[in-house]
C-alpha positions in Angstrom: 83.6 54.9 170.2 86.1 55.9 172.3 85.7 55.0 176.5 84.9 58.9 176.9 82.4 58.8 174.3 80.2 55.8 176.9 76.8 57.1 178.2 76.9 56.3 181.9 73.2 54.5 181.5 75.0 51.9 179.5 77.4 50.7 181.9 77.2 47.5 183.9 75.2 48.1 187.3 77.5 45.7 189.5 79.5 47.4 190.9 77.2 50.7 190.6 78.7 53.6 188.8 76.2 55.6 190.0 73.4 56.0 193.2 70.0 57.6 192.9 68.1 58.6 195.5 64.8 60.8 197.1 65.6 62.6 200.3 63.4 60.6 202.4 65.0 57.6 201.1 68.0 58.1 201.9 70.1 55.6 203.8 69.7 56.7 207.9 70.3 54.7 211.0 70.1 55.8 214.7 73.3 55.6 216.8 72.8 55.2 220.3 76.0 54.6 222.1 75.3 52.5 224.7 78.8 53.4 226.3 78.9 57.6 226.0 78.3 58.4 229.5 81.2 56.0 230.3 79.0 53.6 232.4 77.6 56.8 234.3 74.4 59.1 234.3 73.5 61.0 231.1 74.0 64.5 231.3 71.4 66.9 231.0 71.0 69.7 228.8 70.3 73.0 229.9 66.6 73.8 228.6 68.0 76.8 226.9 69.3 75.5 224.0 67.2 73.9 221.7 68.0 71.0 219.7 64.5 70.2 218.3 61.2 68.1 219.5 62.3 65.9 222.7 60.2 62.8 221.8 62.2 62.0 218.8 65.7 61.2 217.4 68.0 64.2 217.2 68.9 64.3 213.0 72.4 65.6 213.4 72.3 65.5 209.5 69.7 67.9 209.0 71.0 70.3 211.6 74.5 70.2 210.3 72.9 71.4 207.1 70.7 74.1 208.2 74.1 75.4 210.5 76.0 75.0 206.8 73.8 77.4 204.9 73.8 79.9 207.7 77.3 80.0 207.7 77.8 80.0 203.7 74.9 82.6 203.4 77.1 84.7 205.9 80.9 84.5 205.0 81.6 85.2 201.6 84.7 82.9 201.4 82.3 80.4 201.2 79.1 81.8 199.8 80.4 79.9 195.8 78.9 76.7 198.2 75.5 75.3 197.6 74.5 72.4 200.3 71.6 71.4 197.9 74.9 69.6 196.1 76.7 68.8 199.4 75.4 66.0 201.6 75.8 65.8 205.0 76.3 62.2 206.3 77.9 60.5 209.4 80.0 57.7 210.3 80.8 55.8 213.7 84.1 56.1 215.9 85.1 52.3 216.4 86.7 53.9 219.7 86.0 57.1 222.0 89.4 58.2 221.7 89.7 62.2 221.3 92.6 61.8 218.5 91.6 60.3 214.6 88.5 61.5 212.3 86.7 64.0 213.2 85.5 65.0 209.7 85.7 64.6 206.0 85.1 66.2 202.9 84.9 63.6 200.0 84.8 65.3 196.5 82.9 63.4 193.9 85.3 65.1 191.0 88.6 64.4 189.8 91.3 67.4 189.6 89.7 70.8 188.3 86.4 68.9 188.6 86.9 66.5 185.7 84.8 63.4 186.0 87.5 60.8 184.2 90.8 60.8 185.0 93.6 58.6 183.4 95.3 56.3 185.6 97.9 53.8 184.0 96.6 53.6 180.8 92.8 53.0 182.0 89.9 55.3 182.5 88.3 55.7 186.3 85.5 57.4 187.7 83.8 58.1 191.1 81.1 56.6 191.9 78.2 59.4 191.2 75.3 60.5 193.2 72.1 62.0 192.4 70.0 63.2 195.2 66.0 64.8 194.1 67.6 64.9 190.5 70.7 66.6 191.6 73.6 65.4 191.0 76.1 65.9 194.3 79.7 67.1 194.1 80.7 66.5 197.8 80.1 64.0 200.8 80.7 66.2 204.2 81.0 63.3 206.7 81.1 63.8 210.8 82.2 60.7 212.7 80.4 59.8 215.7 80.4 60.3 218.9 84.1 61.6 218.4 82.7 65.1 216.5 80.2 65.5 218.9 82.2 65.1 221.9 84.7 68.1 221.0 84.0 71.6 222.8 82.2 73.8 220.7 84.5 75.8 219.6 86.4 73.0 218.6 83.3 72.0 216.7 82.4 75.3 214.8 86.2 75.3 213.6 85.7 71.6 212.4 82.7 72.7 210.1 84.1 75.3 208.6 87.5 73.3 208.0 85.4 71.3 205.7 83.2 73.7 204.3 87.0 75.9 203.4 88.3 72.6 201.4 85.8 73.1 199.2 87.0 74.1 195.7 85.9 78.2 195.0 84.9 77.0 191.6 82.4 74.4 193.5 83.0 72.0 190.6 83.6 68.7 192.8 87.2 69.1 193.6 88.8 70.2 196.5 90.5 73.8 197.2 94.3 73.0 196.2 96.6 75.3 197.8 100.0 76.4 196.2 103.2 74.5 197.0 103.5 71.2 198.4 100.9 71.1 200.8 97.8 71.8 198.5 95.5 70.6 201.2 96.0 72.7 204.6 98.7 74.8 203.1 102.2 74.6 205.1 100.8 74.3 208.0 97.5 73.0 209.4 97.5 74.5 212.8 97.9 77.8 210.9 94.7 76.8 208.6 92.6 76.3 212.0 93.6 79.8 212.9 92.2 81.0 210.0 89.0 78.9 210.6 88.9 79.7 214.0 88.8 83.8 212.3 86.0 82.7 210.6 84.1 81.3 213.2 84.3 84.6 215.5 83.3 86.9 212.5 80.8 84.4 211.9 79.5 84.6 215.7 79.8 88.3 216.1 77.7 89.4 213.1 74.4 88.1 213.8 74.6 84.1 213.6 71.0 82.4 215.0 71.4 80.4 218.1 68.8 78.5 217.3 71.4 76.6 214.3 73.9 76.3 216.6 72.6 75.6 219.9 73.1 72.5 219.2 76.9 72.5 219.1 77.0 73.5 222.9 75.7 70.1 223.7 77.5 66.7 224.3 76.7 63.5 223.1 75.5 62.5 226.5 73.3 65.2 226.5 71.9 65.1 223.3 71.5 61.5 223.8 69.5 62.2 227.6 67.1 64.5 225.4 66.6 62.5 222.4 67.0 59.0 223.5 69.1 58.6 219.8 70.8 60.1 217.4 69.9 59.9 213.7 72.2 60.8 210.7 72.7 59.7 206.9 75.2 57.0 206.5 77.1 56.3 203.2 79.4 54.2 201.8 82.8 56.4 201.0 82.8 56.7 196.9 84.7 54.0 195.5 86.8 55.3 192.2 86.2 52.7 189.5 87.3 51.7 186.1 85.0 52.2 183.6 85.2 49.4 180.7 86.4 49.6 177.9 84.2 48.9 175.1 84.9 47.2 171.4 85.1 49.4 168.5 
């Protein structure tokens, strides 16, 4: 038997080659930020956009993901995209610095969405993660409070940056442009151009507030309605090698 050949269920569980999951028990915590006012008075939110019930934590998660399929179900660049496969999670700025992370897209698939891939003479694999039976092809991760803390323009064009890096053949890996620069192309600032394109055609053609009020908002302000912020935290995939078993 070649290393190809292994069923996944047979390998060791330590580390884990693969997660499994139910929605509701997915791994969550509520960030707080003691320090995003800056030592001053929370901001409040203008009462006409809605974020959700005030008596409980804001789920940035879940509204990121009902903003997502709004936007996929409306531009068809990105309509090969189905978030049941894509999980929004968060992560925490260790500073409130405007410059560093913002977002990430972590595909779960090698090159042309290949799930081994040859490195030095072993075999590796990313960790894999099944969600409600489904098995994900991408991690779309926001780090906070820094995401949050952008204007929202600067916000919208964020989201779809991510969503675009998607592959179009939604098979786990990334969309590879030509040339040397197969992530933003030549040039990034021109790739936020063309997101910030999307964004307005987006806008103009009948987008639902109600997803996106939410993006108007600060962290302070969300924070002053909410008390907390809840998201879905995960460990970034680790690529492993996968053993290599006796004939």
């Amino acid at each position: 038997m070649t290393v190809s050949d292994l069923r996944f269920d047979d390998l060791p569980s330590h580390p884990p080659y693969r997660y499994v999951w139910e929605t509701a028990k997915l791994p969550r915590t509520c960030f707080r930020f003691p320090a995003a006012a800056g030592g001053h008075e929370l901001q409040i939110a203008p009462p006409y956009w809605d974020s959700g019930p005030h008596d409980q934590p804001f789920d940035i998660s879940a509204c990121l993901t009902r903003l997502s399929e709004s936007v996929i179900a409306s531009c068809s660049d990105l309509r090969h995209i189905d978030m049941k496969r894509v999980l929004v999670t968060t992560t925490f700025a260790r500073n409130r610095r405007p410059h560093g992370l913002q977002a990430r897209i972590t595909p779960l698939r090698f090159r042309e969405g290949s799930l081994i891939r040859r490195i030095r003479q072993r075999d590796y694999q990313v960790q894999r993660h099944v969600v409600d039976g489904r098995e994900l092809l991408y991690l779309m991760t926001f780090c906070l409070p820094r995401f949050l803390d952008l204007d929202f323009d600067e916000k919208m064009i964020t989201l779809f940056h991510e969503l675009f890096h998607i592959s179009p053949q939604f098979d786990g890996d990334i969309r590879r442009h030509s040339g040397r620069y197969h992530v933003h192309s030549h040039s990034k600032c021109k790739y936020d151009e063309q997101m910030g394109g999307l964004v307005r055609e987006y806008l103009s053609n009948g987008a639902d507030p109600k997803l996106h009020a939410f993006m108007r908002m600060t962290t302070s302000q969300l924070l002053s309605r909410h008390g907390s912020i809840r998201g879905i935290v995960m460990p970034r995939p680790k690529i492993l090698p996968l053993p290599i078993r006796a004939v």
